[in-house]
matplotlib code that plots the C-alpha trace (Angstrom):
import matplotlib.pyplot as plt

x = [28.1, 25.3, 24.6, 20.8, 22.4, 24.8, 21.4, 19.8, 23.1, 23.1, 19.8, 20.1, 23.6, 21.5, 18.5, 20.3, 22.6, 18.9, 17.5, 20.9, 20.1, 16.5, 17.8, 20.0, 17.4, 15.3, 19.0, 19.5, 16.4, 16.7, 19.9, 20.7, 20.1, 23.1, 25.6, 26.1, 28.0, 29.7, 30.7, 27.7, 26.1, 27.8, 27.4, 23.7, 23.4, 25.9, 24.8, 21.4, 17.9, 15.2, 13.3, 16.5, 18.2, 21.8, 24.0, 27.3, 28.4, 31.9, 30.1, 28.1, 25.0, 24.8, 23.9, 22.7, 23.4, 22.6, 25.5, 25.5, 21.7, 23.0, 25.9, 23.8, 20.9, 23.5, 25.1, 21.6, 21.1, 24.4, 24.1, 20.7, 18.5, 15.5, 13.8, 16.3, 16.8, 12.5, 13.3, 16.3, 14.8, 11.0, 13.4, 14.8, 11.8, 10.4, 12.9, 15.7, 13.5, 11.0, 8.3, 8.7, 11.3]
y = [-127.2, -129.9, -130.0, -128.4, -125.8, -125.0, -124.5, -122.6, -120.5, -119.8, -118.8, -116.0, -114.8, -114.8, -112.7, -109.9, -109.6, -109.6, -107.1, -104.9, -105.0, -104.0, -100.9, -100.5, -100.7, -96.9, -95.6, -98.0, -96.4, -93.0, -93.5, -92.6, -94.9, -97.2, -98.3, -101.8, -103.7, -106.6, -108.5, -108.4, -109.7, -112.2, -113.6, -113.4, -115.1, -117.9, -118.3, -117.4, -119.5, -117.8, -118.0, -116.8, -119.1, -118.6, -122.1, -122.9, -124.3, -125.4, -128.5, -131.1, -130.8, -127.0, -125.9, -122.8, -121.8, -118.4, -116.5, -116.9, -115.8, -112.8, -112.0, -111.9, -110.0, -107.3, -106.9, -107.0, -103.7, -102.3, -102.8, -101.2, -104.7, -104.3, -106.9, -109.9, -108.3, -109.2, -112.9, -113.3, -112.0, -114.5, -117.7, -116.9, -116.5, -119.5, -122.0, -120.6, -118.6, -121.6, -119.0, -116.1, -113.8]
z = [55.4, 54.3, 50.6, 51.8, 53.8, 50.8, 48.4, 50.8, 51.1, 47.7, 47.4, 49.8, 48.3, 44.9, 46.5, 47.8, 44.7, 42.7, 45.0, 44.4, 40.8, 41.0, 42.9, 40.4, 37.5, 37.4, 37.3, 34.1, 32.9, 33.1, 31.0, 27.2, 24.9, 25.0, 21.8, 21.4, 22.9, 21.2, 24.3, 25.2, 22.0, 22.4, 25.3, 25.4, 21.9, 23.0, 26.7, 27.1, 26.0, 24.1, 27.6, 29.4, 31.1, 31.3, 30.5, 31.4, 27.3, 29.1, 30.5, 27.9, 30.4, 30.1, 33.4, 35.2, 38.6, 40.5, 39.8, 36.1, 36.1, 38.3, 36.5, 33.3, 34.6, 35.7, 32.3, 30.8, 32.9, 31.6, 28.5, 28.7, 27.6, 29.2, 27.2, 28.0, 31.9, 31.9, 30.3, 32.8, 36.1, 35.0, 34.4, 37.8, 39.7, 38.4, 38.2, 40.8, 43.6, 43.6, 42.0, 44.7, 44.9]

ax = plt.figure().add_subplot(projection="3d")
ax.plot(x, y, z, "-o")
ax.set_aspect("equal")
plt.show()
């Protein structure tokens, strides 16, 4: 597999888990209010910009890829945080989907 071929790859894999969680999302709604979760917490105050991008802290250059955005983006719906699932899913679009989902 080319290194282009991989990108594009990953991309796709990163769409369709995206699109899963939108699906998922008027479910996440409709639910009670959730408790907090500490794990969570965590994680989003450790891992994730104001703007929400999700880094990898284990490496000195911080990265992001796809699956930690989708990863997060999931948990965000768990744990019922709309407001950071909005910040994830707009860093995503614009700097991993190339601006169009």
């Amino acid at each position: 597999m080319t290194p282009k071929s991989w990108v594009i790859h990953w991309r796709h894999c990163a769409a369709v888990v995206l699109v899963w969680i939108l699906a998922a999302a008027p479910q996440a709604s409709k639910a009670a209010t959730c408790p907090v979760w500490p794990l969570w917490e965590w994680f989003r105050k450790n891992h994730i910009s104001q703007d929400g991008r999700v880094q990898d802290v284990s490496l000195p250059h911080r990265p992001t890829v796809s699956e930690g955005q989708a990863y997060a983006m999931f948990f965000s719906l768990v744990a019922g945080d709309r407001q950071q699932f909005s910040a994830l899913l707009q860093w995503t679009e614009n700097n991993l989907a190339g601006g169009s989902l």
